[in-house]
C-alpha positions in Angstrom: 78.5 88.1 128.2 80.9 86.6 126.0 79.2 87.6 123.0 81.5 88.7 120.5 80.6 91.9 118.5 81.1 91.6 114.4 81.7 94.8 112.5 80.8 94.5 108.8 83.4 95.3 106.7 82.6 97.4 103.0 85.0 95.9 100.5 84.7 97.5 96.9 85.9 96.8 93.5 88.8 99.1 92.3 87.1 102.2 91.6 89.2 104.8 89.6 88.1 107.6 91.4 90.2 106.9 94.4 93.2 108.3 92.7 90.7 111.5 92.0 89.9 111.7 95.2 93.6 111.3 96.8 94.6 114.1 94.1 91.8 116.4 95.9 92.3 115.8 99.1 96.1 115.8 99.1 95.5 119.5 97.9 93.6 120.2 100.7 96.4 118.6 102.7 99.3 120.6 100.9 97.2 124.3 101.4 97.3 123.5 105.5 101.2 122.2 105.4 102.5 124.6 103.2 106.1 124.4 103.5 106.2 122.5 106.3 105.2 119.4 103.5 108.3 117.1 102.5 106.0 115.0 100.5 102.6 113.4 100.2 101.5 109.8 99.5 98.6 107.7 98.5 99.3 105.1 100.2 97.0 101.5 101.4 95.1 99.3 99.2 92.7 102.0 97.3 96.5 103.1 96.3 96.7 99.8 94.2 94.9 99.6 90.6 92.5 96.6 90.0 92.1 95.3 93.7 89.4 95.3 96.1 89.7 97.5 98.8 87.6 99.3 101.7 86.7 102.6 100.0 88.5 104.6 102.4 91.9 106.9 100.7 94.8 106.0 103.0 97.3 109.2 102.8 100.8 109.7 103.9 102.5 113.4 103.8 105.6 113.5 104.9 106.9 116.6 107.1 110.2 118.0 107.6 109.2 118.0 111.7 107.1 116.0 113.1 107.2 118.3 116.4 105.5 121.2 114.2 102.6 119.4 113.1 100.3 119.7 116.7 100.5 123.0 115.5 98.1 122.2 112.4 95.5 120.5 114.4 93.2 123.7 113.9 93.7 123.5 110.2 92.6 120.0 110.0 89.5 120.2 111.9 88.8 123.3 110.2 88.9 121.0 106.3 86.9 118.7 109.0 88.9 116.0 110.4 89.1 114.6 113.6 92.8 115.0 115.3 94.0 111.6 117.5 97.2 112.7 117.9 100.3 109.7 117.6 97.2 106.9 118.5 99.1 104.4 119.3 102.3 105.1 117.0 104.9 106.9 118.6 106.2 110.0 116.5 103.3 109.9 114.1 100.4 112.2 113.6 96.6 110.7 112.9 93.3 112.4 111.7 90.4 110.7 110.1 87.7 112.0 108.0 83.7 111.5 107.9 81.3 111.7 105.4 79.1 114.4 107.3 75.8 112.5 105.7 76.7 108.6 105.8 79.2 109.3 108.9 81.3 106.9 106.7 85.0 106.9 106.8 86.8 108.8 104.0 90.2 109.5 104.9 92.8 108.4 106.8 95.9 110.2 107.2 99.4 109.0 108.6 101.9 112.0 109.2 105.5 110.9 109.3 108.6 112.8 110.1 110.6 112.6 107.3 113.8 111.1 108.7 111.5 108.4 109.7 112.3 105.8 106.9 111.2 102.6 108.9 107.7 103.9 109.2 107.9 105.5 105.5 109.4 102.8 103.3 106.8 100.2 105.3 103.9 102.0 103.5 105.7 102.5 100.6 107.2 99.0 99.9 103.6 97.2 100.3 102.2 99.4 98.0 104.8 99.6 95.3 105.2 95.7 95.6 101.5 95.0 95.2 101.3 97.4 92.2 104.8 95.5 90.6 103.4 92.3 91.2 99.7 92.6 90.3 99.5 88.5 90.3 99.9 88.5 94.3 97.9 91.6 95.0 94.8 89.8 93.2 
């Protein structure tokens, strides 16, 4: 009682592979959306060149209806990813993905409608500042 549970947190150095590994699984991403895709993002701090980061690929695809996307929820856990539906973000779409050996995080994804600029330019602008302004993001 009143012990307060710690979870360790795995920072790594930039690792260039992160972009090799956004590339890949955006592809993956782009064969389930097909033309429901707008656009598709690397987004989070593995998205910025020479920081630290947790080794875990943020990615954004944009969709022209958010509405349509339940509809993919198969897909995904078929390229396996777990679905978690808005999870606490109204009007966005969530799924992680494990490494099946480590049962370590690898991807997070962030589904956005794409008339939702708020939610878009808020991932966007931290990451295209950081990478502007290297000096702050060290």
């Amino acid at each position: 009682k009143g012990l307060i549970k710690i979870k360790k947190v795995n920072i790594e150095k930039y690792n260039l592979y992160w972009v090799n590994l956004f590339a890949k699984e955006s592809n993956n991403i782009k064969r389930i959306f097909g033309d429901e895709l707008h656009s598709i993002h690397h987004i989070g701090s593995t998205s910025i060149p020479h920081i630290s980061a947790k080794p875990i690929i943020d990615i954004m695809p944009i969709v022209n209806n958010i509405d349509n996307v339940d509809k993919y929820n198969h897909d995904f856990e078929k390229f396996d990813y777990d679905v978690h539906g808005e999870y606490g973000i109204v009007n966005r779409r969530y799924f992680t993905k494990l490494d099946k050996e480590t049962n370590k995080k690898l991807y997070h994804v962030h589904v956005y409608d794409c008339k939702d600029d708020k939610n878009i330019n808020r991932h966007l602008a931290f990451r295209d500042f950081l990478i502007e302004f290297p000096e702050v993001a060290k």
